[in-house]
RODO-2510 file (C-alpha; in nm, 4 decimals, decimal comma):
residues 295
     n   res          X          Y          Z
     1     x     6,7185    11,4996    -6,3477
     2     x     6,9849    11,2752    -6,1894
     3     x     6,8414    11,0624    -5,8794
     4     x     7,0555    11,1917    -5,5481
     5     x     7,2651    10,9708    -5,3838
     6     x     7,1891    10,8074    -5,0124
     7     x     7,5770    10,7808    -4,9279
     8     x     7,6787    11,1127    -5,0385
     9     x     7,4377    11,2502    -4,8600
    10     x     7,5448    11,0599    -4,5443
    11     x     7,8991    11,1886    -4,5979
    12     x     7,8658    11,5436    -4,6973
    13     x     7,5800    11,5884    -4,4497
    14     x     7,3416    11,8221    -4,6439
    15     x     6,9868    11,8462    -4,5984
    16     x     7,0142    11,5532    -4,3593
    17     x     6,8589    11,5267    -4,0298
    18     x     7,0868    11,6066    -3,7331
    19     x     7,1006    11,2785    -3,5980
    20     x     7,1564    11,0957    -3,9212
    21     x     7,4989    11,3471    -3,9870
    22     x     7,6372    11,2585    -3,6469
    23     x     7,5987    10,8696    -3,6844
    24     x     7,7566    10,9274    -4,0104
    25     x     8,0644    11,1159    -3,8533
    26     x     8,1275    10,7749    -3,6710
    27     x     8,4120    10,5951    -3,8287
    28     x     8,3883    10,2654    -3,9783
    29     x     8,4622     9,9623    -3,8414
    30     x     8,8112     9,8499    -3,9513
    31     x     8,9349    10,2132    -4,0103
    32     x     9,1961    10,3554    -3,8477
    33     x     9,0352    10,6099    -3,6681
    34     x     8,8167    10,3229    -3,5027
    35     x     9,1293    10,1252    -3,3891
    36     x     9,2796    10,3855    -3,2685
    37     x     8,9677    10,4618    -3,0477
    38     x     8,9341    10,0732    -2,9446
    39     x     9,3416    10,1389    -2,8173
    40     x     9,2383    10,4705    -2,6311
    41     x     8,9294    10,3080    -2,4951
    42     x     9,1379     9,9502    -2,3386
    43     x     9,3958    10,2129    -2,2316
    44     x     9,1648    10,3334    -2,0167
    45     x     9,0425    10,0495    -1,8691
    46     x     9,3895     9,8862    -1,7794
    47     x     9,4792    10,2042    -1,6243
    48     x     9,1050    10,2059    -1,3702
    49     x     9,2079     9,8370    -1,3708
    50     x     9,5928     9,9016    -1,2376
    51     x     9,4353    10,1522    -0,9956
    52     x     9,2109     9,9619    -0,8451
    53     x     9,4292     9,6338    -0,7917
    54     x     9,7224     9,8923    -0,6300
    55     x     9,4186     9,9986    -0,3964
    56     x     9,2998     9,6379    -0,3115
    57     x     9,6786     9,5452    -0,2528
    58     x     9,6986     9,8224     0,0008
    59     x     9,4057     9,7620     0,1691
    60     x     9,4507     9,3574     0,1876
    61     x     9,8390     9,4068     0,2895
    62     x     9,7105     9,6920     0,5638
    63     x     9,4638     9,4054     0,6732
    64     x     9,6843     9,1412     0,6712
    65     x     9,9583     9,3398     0,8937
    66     x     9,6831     9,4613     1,1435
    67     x     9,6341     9,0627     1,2050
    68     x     9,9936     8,9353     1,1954
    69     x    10,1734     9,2004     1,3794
    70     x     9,9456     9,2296     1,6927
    71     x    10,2516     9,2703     1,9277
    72     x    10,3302     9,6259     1,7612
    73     x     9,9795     9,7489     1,8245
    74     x     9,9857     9,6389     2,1717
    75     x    10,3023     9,8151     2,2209
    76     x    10,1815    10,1437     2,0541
    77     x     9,9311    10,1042     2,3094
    78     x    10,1307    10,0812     2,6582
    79     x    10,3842    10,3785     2,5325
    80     x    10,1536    10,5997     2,8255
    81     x    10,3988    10,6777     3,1034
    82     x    10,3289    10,5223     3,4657
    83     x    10,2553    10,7849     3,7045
    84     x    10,6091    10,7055     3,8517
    85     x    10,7560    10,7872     3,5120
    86     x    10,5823    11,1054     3,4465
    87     x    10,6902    11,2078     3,8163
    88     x    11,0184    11,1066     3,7283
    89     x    11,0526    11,3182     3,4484
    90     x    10,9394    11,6405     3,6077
    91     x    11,2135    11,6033     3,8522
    92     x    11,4210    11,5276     3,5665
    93     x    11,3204    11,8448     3,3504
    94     x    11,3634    12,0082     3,6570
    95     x    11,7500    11,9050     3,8090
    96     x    11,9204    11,7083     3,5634
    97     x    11,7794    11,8452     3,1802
    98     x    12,0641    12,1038     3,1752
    99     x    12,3530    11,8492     3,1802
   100     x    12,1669    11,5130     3,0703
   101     x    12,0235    11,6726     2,7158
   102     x    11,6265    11,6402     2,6780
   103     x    11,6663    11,2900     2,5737
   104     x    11,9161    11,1096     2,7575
   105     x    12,1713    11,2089     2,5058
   106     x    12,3988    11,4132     2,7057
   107     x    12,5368    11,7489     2,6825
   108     x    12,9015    11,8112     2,5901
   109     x    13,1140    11,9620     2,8463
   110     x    12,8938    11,9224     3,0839
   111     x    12,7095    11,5791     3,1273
   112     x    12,7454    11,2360     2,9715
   113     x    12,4553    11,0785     2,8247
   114     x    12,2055    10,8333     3,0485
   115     x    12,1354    10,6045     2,7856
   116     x    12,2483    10,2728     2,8724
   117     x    12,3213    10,3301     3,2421
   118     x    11,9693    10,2273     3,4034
   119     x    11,8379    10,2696     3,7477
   120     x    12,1393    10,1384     3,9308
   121     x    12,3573    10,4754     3,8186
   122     x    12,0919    10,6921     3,9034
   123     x    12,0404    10,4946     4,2572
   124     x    12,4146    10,5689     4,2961
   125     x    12,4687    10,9001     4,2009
   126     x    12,1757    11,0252     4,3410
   127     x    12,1281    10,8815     4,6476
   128     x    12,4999    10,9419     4,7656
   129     x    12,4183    11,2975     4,6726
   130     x    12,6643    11,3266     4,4015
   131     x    12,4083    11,4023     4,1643
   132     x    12,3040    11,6744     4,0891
   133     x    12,6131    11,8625     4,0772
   134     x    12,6460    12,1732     4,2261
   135     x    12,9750    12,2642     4,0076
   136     x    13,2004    12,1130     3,7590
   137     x    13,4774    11,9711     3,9364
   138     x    13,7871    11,6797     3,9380
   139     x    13,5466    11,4746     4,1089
   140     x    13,1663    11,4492     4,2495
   141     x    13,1636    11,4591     4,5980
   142     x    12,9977    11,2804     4,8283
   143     x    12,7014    11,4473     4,9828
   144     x    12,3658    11,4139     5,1750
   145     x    12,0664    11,3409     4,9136
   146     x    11,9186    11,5944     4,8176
   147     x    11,5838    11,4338     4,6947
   148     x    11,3652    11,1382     4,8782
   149     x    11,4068    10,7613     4,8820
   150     x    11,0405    10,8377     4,6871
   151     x    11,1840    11,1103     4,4394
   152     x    11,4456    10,8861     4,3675
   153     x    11,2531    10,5426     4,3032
   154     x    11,0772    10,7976     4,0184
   155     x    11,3855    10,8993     3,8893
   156     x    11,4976    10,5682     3,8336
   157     x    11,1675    10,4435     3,6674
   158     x    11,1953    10,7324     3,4211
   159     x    11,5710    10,6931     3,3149
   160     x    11,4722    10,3211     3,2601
   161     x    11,2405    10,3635     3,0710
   162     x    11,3420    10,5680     2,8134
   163     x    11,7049    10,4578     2,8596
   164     x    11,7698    10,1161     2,9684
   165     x    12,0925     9,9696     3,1239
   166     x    12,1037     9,7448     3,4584
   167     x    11,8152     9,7103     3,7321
   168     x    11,8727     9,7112     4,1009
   169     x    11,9153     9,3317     4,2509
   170     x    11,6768     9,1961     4,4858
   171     x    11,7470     8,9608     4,8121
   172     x    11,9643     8,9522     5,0215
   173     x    12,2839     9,1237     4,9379
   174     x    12,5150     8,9896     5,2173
   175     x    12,4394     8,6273     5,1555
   176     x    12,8369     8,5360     4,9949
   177     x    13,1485     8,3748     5,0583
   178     x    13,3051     8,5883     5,3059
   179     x    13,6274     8,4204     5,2050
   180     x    13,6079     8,4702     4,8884
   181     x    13,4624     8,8359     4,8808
   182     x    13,7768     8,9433     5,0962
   183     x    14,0116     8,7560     4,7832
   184     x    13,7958     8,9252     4,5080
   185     x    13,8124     9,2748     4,7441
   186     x    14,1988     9,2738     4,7687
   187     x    14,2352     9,1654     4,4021
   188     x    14,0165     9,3850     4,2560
   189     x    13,9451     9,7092     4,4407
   190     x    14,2104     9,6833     4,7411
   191     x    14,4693     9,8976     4,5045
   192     x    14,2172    10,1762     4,5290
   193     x    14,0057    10,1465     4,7953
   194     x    14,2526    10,0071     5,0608
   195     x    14,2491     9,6403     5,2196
   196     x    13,9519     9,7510     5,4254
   197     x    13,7596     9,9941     5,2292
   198     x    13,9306    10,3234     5,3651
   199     x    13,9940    10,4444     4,9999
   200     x    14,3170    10,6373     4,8758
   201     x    14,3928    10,9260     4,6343
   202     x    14,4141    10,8851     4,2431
   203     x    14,5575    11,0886     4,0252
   204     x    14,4748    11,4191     3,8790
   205     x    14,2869    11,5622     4,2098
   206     x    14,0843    11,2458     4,2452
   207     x    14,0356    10,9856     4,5169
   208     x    13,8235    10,6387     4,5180
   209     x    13,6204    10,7201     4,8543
   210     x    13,6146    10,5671     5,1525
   211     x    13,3540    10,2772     5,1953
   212     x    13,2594    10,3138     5,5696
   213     x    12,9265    10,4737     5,4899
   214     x    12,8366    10,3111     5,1853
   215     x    12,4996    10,0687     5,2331
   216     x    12,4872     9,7591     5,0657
   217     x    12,3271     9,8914     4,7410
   218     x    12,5390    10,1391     4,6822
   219     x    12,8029     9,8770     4,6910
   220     x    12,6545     9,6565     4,4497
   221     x    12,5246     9,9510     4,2448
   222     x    12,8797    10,1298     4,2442
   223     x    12,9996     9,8159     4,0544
   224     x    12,7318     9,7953     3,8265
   225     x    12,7965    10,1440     3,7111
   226     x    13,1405    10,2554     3,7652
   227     x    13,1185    10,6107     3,8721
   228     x    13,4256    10,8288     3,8021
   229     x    13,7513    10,6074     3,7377
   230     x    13,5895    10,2869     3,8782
   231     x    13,5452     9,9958     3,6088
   232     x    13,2415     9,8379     3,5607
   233     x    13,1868     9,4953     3,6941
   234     x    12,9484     9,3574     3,5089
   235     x    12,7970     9,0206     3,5398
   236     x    13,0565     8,8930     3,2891
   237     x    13,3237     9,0332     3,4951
   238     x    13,1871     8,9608     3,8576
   239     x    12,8796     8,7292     3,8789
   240     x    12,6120     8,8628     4,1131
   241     x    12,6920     8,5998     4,3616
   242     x    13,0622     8,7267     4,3373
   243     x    12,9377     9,0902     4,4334
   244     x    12,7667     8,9863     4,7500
   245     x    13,0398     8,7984     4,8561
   246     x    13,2375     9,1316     4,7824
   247     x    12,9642     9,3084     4,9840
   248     x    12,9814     9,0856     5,2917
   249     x    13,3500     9,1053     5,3311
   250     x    13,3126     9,4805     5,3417
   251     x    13,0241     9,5562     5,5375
   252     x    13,1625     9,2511     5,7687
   253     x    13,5001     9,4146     5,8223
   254     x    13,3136     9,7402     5,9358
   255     x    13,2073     9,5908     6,1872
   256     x    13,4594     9,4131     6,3092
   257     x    13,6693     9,6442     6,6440
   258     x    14,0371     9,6889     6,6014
   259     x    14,1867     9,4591     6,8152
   260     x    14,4689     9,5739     7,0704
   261     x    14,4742     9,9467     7,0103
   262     x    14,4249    10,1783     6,7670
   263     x    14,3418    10,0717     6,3868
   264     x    14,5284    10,3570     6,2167
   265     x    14,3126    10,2769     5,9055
   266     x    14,3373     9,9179     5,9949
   267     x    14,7395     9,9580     5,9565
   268     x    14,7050     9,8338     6,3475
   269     x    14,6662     9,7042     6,6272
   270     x    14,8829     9,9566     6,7300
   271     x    14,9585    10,1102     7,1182
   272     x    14,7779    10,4465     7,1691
   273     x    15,1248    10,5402     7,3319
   274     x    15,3055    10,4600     6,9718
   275     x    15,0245    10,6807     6,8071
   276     x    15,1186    10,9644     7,0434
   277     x    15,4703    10,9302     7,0189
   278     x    15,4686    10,9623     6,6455
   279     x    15,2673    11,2161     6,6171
   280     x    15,4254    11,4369     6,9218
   281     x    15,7885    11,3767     6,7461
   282     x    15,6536    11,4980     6,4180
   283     x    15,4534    11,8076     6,5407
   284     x    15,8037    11,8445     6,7402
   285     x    15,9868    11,8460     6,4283
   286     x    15,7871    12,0907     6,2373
   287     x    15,7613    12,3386     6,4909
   288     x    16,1770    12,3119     6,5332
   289     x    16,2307    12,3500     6,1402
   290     x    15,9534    12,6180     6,1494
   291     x    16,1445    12,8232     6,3801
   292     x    16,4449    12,7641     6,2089
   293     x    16,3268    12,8993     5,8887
   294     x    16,1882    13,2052     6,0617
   295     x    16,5123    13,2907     6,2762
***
């Protein structure tokens, strides 16, 4: 009888303890099967390894923006609204939403967008009662204000902030060359608004107003904006000191009387009697052709 064999009995796995047959399942070092579970195994391990350097690069460039970019956070954390601006936008939501667009944007047809156009256009528009408008026509016109000096400071703090554009001046806006504002007046808003501010028709059903109400700001914020056909006059067009110069000539020849006679829309000084005369031959005139046509 033939001895049996250790390694055949390893291999085959007969009347071998349990343990023994799996540790002889294992492939051999140098075999293929082992090399090609070393390759699974360090496939593995560089993928846990690319996974956790991708998480460590996240994290450290998360930390590293947190301490370099400081400014953003801060900003994130002023974006609250000042209780002026929240006012502001209730009125807005309320009067001007329909025309203006949610956002400032503007709605075609029937409102042009805010963005850009600050608190000195809302000043203007609002507080000569222009804005809101009651219908769509050639031209705003000028009106009592319909909301307070308080509604409108809120306005204006809302439409800056979410819009932008130019800010109301402070100081003294009468302190100019009155020489010079009356040159700057006659060349630059004379062939629309008359030598002295008494304003004049435009075409296509419009007219620039007459300036014999308008306060100081309005003035100044009336250039700043340039409401219906009016240019703006920027800074780079008219400095600031330019515009109260501007504004002194105006508000200065307001106040000065028509010497001897009437002013006729400063055409004057003319005799009250010349006044009547004119008028009494041209009411005389009409009445004669008037009759004429009827007869």
């Amino acid at each position: 009888m033939s001895t049996p064999d250790p390694q055949s009995d390893a291999l085959t796995g007969e009347d071998t303890p349990r343990g023994l047959r799996r540790w002889s399942r294992r492939p051999t070092a140098g075999s293929p099967a082992a090399a090609a579970r070393v390759r699974r195994r360090s496939k593995q391990r560089r993928r846990v390894a690319n996974v956790a350097g991708l998480m460590a690069a996240l994290v450290l460039t998360g930390t590293l923006y947190s301490a370099l970019a400081p400014s953003q956070a801060t900003a994130q954390t002023n974006t609250t609204e000042s209780s002026a601006e929240a006012a502001g936008r209730e009125l807005y939501e309320r009067s001007c939403i329909t025309c203006h667009g949610e956002n400032l944007e503007g709605v075609p047809t029937r409102g042009p967008s805010l963005i850009g156009v600050g608190e000195a256009a809302v000043y203007f528009q609002v507080h000569t009662g222009r804005m809101p408008l009651v219908r769509q026509e050639a031209q705003a016109p000028d009106k009592p204000a319909i909301f307070s000096d308080e509604e409108i400071d809120q306005l204006m703090a809302y439409v800056q902030a979410n819009g932008g554009g130019p800010t109301l001046p402070s100081g003294d806006l009468r302190d100019g060359d009155l020489a010079e504002g009356g040159e700057l007046f006659r060349l630059n808003c004379a062939s629309c608004h008359n030598f002295v501010g008494e304003g004049g028709a435009l075409s296509s059903g419009k007219r620039a107003p007459s300036l014999d109400d308008a306060n100081d700001l309005e003035i100044y914020t009336a250039m700043l904006s340039g409401p219906e056909n009016m240019p703006v006059f920027g800074d780079n067009q008219l400095t600031p000191e330019e515009k109260r110069s501007i504004i002194n000539y105006v508000q200065t020849v307001k106040g000065q009387a028509d010497p001897g006679g009437a002013g006729v829309g400063r055409l004057g000084p003319a005799a009250e009697g010349l006044v009547i005369w004119v008028v009494g031959v041209a009411a005389l005139m009409f009445g004669i052709f008037w009759m004429g046509s009827k007869a």
